[in-house]
Jmol script that loads the backbone (N, CA, C; Angstrom):
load data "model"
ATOM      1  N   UNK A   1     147.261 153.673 -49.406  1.00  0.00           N
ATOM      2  CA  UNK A   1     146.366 154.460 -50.237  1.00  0.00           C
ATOM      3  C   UNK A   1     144.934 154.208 -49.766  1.00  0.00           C
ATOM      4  N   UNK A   2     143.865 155.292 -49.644  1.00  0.00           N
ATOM      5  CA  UNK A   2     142.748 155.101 -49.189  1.00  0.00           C
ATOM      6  C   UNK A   2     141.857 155.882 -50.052  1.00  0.00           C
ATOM      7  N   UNK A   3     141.418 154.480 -50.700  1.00  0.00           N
ATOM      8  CA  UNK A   3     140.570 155.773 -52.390  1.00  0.00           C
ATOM      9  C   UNK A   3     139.021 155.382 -51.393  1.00  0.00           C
ATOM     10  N   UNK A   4     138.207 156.445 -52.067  1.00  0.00           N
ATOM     11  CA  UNK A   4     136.796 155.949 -51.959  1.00  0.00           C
ATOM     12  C   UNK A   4     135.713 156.858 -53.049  1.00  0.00           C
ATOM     13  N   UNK A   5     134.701 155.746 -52.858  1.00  0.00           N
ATOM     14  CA  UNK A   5     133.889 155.265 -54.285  1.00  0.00           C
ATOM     15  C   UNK A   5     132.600 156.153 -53.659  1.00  0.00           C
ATOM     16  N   UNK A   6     131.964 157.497 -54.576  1.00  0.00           N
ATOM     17  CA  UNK A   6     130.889 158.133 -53.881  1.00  0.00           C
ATOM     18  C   UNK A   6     129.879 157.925 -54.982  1.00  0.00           C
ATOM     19  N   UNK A   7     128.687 157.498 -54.233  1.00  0.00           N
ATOM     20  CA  UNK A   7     127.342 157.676 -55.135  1.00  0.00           C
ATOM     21  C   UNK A   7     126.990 159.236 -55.144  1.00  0.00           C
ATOM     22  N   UNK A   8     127.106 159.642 -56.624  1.00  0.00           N
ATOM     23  CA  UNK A   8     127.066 161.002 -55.920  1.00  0.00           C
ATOM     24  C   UNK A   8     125.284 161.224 -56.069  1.00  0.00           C
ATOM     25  N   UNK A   9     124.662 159.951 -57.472  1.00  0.00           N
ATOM     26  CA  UNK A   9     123.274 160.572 -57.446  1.00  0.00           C
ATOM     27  C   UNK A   9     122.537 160.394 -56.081  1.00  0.00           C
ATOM     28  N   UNK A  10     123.374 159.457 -55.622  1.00  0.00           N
ATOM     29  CA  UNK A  10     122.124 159.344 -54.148  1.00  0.00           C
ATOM     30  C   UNK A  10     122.439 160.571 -53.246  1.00  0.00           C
ATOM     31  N   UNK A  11     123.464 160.907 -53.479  1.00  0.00           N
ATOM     32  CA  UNK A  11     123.656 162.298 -52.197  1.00  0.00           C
ATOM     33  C   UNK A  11     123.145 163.310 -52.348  1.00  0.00           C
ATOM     34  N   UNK A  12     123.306 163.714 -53.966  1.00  0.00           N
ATOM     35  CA  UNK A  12     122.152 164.934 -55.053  1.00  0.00           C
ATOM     36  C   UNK A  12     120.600 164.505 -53.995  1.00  0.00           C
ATOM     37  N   UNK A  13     120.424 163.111 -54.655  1.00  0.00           N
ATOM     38  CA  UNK A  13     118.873 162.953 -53.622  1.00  0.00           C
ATOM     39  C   UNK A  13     118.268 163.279 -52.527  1.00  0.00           C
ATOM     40  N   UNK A  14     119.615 162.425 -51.300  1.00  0.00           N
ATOM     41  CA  UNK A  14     119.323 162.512 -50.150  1.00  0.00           C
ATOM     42  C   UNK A  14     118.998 164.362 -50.128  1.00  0.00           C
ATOM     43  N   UNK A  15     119.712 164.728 -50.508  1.00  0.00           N
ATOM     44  CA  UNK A  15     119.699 166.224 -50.117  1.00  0.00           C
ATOM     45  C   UNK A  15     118.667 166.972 -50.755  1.00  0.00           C
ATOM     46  N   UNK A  16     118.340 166.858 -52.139  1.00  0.00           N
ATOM     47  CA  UNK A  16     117.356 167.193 -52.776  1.00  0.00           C
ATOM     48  C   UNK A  16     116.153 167.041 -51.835  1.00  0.00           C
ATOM     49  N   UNK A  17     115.514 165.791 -51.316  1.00  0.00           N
ATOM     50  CA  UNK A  17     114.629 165.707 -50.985  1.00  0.00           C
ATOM     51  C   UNK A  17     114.402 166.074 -49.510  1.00  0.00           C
ATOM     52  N   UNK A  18     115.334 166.449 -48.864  1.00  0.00           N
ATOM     53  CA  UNK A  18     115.476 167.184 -47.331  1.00  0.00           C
ATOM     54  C   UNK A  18     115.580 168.616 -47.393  1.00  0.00           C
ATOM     55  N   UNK A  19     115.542 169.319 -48.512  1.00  0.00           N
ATOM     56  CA  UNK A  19     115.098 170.597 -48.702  1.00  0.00           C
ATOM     57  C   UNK A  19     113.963 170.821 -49.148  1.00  0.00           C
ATOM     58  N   UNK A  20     112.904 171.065 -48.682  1.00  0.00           N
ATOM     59  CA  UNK A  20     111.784 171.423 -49.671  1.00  0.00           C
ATOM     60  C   UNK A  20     111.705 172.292 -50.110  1.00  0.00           C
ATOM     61  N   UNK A  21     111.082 172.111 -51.677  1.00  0.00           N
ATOM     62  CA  UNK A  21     111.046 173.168 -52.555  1.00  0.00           C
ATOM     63  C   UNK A  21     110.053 174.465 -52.361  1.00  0.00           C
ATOM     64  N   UNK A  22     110.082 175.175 -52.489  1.00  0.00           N
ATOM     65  CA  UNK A  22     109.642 176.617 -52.708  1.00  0.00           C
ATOM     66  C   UNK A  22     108.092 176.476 -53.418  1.00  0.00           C
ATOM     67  N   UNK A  23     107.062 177.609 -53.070  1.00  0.00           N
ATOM     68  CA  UNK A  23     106.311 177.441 -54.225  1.00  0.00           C
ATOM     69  C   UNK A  23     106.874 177.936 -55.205  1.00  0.00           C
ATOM     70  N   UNK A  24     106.396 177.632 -56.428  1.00  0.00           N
ATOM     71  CA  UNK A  24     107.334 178.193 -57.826  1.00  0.00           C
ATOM     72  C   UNK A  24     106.793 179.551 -57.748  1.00  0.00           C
ATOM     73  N   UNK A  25     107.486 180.537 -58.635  1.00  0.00           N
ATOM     74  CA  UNK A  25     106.568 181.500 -58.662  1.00  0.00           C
ATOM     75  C   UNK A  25     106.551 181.650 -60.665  1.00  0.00           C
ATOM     76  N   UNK A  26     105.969 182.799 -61.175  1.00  0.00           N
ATOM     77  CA  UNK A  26     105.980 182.897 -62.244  1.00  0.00           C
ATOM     78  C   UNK A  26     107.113 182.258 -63.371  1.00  0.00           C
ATOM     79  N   UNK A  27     107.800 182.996 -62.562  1.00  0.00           N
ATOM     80  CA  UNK A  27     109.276 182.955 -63.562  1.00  0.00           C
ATOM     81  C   UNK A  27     110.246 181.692 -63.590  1.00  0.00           C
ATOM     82  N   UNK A  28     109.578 180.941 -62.321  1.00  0.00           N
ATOM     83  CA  UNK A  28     110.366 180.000 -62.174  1.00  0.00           C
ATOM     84  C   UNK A  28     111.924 180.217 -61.269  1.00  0.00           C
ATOM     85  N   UNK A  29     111.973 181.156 -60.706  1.00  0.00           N
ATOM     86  CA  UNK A  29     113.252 181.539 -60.081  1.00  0.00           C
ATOM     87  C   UNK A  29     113.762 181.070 -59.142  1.00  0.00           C
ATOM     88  N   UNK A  30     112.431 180.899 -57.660  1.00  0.00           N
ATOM     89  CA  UNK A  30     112.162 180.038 -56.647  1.00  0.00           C
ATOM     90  C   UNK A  30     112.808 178.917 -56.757  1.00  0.00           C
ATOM     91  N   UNK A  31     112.327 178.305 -58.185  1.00  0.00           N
ATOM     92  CA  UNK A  31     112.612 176.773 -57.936  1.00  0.00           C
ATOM     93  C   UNK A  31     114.455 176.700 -58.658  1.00  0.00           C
ATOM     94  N   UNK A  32     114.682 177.946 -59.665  1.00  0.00           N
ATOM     95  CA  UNK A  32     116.210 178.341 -59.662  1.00  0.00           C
ATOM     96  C   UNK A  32     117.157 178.269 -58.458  1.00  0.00           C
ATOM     97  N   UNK A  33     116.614 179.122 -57.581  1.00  0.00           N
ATOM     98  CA  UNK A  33     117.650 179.298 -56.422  1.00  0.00           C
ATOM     99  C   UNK A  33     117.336 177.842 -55.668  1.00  0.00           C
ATOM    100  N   UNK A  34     116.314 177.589 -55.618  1.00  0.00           N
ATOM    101  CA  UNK A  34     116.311 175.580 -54.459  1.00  0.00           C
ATOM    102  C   UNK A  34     117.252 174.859 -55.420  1.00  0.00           C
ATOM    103  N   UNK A  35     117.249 174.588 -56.956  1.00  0.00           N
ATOM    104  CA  UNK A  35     118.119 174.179 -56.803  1.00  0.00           C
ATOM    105  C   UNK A  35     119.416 174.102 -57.378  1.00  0.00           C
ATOM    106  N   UNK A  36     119.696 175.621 -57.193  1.00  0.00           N
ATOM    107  CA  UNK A  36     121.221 176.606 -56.848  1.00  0.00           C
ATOM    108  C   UNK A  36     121.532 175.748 -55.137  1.00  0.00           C
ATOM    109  N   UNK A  37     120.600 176.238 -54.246  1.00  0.00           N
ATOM    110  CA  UNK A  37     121.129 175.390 -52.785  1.00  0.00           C
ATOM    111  C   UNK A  37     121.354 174.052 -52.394  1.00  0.00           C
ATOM    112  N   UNK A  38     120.786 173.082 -53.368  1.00  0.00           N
ATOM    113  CA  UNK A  38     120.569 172.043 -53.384  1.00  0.00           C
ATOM    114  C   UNK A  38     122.287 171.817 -53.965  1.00  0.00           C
ATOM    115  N   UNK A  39     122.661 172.110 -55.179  1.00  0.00           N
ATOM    116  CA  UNK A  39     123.940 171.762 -55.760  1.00  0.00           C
ATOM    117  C   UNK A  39     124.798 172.309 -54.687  1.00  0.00           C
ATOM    118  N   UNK A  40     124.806 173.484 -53.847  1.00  0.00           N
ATOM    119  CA  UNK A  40     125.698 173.889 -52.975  1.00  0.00           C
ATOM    120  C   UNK A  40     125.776 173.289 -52.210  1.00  0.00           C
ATOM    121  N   UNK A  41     124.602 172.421 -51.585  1.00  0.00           N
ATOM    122  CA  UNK A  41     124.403 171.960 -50.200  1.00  0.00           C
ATOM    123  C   UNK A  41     125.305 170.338 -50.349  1.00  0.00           C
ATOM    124  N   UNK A  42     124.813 170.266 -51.880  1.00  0.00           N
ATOM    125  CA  UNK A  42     125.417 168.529 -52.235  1.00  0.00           C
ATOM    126  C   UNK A  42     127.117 168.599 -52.679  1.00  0.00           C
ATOM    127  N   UNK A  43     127.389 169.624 -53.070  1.00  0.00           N
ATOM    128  CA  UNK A  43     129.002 169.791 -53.057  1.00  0.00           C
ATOM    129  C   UNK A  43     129.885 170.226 -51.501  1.00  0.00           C
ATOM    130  N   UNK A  44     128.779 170.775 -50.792  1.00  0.00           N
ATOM    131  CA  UNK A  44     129.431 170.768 -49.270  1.00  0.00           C
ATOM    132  C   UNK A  44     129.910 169.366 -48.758  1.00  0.00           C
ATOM    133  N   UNK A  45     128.551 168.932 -48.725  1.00  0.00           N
ATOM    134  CA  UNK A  45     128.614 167.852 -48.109  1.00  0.00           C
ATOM    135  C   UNK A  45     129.867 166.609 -48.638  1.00  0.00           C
ATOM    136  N   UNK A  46     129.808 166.883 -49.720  1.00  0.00           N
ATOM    137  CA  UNK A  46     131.071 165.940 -50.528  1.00  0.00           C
ATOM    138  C   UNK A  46     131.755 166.298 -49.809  1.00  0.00           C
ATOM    139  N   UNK A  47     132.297 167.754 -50.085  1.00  0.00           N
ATOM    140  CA  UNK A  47     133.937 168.404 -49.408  1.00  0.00           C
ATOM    141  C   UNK A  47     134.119 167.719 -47.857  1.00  0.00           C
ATOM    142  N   UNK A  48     132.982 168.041 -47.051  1.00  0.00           N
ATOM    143  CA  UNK A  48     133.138 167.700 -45.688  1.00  0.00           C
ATOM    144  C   UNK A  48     133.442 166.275 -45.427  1.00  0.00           C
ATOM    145  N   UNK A  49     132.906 165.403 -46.098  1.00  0.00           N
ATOM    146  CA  UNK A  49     133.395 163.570 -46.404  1.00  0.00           C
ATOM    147  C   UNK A  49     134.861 163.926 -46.922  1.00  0.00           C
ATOM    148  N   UNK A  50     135.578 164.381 -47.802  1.00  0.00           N
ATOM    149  CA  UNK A  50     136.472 164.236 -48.278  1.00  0.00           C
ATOM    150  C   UNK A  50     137.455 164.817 -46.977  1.00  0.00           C
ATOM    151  N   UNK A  51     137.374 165.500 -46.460  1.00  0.00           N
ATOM    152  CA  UNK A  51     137.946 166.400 -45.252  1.00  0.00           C
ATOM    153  C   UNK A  51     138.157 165.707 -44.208  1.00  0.00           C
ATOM    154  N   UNK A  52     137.074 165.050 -44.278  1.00  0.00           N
ATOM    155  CA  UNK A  52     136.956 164.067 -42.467  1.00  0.00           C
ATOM    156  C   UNK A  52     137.976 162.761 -42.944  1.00  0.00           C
ATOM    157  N   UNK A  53     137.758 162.474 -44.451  1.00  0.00           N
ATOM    158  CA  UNK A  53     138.188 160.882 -44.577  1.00  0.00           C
ATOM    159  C   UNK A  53     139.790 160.884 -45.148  1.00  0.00           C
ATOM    160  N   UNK A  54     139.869 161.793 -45.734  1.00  0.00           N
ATOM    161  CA  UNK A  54     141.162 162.332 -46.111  1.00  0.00           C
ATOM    162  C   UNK A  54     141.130 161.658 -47.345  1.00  0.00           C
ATOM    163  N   UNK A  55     140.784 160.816 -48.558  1.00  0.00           N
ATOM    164  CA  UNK A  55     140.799 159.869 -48.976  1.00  0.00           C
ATOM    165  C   UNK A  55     142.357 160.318 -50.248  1.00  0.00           C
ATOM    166  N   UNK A  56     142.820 159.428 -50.846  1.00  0.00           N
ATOM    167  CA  UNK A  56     144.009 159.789 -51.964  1.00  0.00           C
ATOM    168  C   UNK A  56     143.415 159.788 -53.180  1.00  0.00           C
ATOM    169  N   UNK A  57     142.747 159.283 -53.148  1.00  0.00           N
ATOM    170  CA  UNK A  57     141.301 159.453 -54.386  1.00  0.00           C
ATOM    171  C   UNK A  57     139.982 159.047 -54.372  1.00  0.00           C
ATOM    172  N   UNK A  58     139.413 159.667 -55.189  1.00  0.00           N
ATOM    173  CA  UNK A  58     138.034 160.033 -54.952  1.00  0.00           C
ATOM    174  C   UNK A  58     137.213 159.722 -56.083  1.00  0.00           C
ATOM    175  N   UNK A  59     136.039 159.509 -56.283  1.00  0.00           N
ATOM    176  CA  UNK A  59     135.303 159.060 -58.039  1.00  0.00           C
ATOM    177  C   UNK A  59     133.933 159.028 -57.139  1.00  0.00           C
ATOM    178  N   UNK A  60     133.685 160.404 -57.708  1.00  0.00           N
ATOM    179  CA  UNK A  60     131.699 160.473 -57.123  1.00  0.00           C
ATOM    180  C   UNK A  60     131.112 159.374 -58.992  1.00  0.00           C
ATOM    181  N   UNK A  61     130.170 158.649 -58.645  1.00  0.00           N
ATOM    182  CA  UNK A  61     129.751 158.382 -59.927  1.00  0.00           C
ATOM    183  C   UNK A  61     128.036 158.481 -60.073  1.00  0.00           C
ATOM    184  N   UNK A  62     127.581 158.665 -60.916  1.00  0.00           N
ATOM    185  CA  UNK A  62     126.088 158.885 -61.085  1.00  0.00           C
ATOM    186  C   UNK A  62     125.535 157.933 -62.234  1.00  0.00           C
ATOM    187  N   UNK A  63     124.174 157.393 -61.980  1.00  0.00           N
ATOM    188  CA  UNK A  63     123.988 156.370 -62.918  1.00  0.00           C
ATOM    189  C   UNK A  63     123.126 157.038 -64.126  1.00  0.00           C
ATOM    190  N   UNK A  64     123.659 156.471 -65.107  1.00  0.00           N
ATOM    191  CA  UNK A  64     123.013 157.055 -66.451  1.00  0.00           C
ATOM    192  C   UNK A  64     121.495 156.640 -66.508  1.00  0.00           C
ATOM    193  N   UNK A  65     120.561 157.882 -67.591  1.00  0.00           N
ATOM    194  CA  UNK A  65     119.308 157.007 -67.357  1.00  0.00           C
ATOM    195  C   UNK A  65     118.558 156.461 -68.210  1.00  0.00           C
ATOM    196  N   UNK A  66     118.127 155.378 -68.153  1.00  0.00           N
ATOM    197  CA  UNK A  66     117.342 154.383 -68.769  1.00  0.00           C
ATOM    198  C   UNK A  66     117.839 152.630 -68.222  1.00  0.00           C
ATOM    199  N   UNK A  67     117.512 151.860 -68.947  1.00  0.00           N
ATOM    200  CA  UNK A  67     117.843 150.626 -68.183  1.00  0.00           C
ATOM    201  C   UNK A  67     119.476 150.284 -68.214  1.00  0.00           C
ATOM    202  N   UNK A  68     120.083 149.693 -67.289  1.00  0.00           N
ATOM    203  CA  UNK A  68     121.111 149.585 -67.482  1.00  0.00           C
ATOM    204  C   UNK A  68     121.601 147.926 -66.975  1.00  0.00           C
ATOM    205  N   UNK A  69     122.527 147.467 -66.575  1.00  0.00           N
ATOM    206  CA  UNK A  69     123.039 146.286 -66.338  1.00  0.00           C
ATOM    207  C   UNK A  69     122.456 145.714 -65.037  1.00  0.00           C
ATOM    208  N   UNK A  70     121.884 146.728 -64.183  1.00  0.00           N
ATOM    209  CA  UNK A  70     121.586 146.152 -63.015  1.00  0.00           C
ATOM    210  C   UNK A  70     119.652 145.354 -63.257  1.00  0.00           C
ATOM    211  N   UNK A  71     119.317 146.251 -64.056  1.00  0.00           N
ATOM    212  CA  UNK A  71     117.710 145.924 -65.067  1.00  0.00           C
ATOM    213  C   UNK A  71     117.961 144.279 -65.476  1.00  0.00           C
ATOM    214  N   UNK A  72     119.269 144.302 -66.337  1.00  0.00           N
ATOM    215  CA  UNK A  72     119.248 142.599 -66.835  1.00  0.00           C
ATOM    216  C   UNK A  72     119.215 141.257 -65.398  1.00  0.00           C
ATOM    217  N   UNK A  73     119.953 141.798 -64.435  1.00  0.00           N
ATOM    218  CA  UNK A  73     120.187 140.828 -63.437  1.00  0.00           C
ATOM    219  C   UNK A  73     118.667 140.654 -62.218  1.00  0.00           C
ATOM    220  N   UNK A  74     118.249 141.889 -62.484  1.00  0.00           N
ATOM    221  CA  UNK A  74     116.729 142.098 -61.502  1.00  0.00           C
ATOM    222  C   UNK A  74     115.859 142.864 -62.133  1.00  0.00           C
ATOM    223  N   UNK A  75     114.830 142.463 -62.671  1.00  0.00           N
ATOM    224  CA  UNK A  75     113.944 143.108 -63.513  1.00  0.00           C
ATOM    225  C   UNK A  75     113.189 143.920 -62.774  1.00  0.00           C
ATOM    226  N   UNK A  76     113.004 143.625 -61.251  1.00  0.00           N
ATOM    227  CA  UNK A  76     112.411 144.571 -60.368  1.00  0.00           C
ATOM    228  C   UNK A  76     112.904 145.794 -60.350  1.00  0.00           C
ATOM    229  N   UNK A  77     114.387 145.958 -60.111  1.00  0.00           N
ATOM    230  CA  UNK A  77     115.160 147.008 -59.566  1.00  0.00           C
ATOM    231  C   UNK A  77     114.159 148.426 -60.236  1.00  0.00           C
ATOM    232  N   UNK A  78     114.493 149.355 -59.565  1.00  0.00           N
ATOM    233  CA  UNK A  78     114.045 150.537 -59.262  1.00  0.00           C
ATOM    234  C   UNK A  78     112.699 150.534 -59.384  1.00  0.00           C
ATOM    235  N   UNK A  79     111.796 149.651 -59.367  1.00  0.00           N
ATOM    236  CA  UNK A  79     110.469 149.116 -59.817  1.00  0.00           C
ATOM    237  C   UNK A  79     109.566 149.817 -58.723  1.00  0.00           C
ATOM    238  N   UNK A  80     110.019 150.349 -57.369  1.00  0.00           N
ATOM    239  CA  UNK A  80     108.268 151.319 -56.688  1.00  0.00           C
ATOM    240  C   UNK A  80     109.421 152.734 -56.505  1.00  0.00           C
ATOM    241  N   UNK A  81     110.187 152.955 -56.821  1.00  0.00           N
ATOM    242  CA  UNK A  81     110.924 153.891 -56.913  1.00  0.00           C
ATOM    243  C   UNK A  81     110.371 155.105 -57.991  1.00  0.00           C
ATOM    244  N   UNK A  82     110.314 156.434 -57.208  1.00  0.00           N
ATOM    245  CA  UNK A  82     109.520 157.435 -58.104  1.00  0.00           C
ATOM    246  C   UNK A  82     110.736 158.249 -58.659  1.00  0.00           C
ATOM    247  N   UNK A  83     109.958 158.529 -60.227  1.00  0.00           N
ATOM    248  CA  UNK A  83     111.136 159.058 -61.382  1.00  0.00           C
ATOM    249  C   UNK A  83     111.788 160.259 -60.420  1.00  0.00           C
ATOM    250  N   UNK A  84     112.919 160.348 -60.973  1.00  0.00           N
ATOM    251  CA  UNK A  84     113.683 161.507 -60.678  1.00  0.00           C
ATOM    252  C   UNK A  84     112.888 163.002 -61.211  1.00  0.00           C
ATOM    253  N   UNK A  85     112.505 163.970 -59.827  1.00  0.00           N
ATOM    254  CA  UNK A  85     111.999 165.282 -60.545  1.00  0.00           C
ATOM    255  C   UNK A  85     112.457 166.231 -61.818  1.00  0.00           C
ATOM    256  N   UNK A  86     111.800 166.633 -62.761  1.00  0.00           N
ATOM    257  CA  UNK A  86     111.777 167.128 -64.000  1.00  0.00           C
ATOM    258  C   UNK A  86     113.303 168.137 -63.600  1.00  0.00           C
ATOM    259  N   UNK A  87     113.271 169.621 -62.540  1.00  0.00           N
ATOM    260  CA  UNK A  87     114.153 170.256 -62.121  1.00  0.00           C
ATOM    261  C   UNK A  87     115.261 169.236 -61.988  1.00  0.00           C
ATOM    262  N   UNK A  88     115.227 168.365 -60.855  1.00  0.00           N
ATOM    263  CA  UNK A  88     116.675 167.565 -60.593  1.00  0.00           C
ATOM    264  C   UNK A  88     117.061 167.442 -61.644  1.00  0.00           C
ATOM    265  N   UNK A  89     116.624 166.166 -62.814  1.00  0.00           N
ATOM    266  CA  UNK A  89     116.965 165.721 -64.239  1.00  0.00           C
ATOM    267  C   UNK A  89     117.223 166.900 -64.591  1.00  0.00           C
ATOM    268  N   UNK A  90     117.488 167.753 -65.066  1.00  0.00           N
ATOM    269  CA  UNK A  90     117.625 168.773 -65.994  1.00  0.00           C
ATOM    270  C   UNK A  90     118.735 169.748 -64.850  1.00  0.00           C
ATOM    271  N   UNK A  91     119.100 169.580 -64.234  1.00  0.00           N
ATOM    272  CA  UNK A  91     120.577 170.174 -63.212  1.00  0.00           C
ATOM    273  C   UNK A  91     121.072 169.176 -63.231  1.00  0.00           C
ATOM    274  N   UNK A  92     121.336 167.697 -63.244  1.00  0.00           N
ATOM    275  CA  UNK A  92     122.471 167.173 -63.264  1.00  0.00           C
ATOM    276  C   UNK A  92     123.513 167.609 -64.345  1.00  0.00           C
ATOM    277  N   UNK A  93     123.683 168.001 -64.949  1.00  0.00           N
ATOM    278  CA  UNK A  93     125.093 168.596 -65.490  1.00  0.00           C
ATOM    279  C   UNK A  93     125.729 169.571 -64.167  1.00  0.00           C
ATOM    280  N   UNK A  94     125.112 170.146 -64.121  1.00  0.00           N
ATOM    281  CA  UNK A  94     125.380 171.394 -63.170  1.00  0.00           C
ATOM    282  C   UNK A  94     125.895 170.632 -61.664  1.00  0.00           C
ATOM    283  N   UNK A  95     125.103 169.410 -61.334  1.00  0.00           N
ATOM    284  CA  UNK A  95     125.933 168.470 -60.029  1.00  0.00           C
ATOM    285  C   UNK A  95     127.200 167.967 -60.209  1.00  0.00           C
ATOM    286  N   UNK A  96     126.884 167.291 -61.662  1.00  0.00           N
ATOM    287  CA  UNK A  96     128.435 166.628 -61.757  1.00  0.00           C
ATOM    288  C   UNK A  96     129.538 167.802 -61.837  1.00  0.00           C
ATOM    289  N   UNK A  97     129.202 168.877 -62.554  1.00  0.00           N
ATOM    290  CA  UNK A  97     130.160 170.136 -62.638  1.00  0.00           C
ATOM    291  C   UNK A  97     130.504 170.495 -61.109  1.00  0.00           C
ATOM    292  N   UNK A  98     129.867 170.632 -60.164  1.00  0.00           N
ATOM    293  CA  UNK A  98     130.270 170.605 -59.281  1.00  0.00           C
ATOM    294  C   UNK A  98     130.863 169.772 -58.595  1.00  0.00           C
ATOM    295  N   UNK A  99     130.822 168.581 -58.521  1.00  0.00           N
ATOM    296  CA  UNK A  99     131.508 167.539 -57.930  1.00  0.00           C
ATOM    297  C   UNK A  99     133.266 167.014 -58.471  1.00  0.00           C
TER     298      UNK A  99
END
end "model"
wireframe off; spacefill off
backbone 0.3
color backbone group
């Protein structure tokens, strides 16, 4: 059996932040469709890992937000790390739905 364990918020990221965003425009649509491509681009990329690795199971996981268990053991952790963008936060439902 060959399970494997996916961060999926870091892949949302990696990818998020290798697309740049659009200027917005009025309506906000611009920044709709970036990130419409962004969730497409981050569910590809899953599929294509899952394809290459073949795995028998799979568990993308994403970390919930506010402090959590890793905060008690290192008070530094995520400490020069910049918040997650307003758009991203507010599409994660829509990542995990995809994943």
């Amino acid at each position: 059996m060959l399970a494997r364990l996916v961060d999926g918020l870091h892949l949302v990221r990696r990818i998020y932040a290798a697309v740049p965003a659009p200027p917005e425009d009025a309506e906000g649509t611009q920044l709709e469709k970036h990130i419409e491509g962004v969730i497409r681009s981050s569910a590809s990329s899953l599929e294509r890992a899952l394809r290459f690795h073949q795995p028998s199971h799979c568990v993308a996981v994403f970390e919930q937000p506010g402090p959590t268990w890793r905060h008690r053991i290192f008070p530094d952790y995520k400490k020069n790390r910049s918040p997650m963008p307003g758009p991203l936060s507010e599409a994660m439902p829509k990542f995990k739905a995809a994943f």
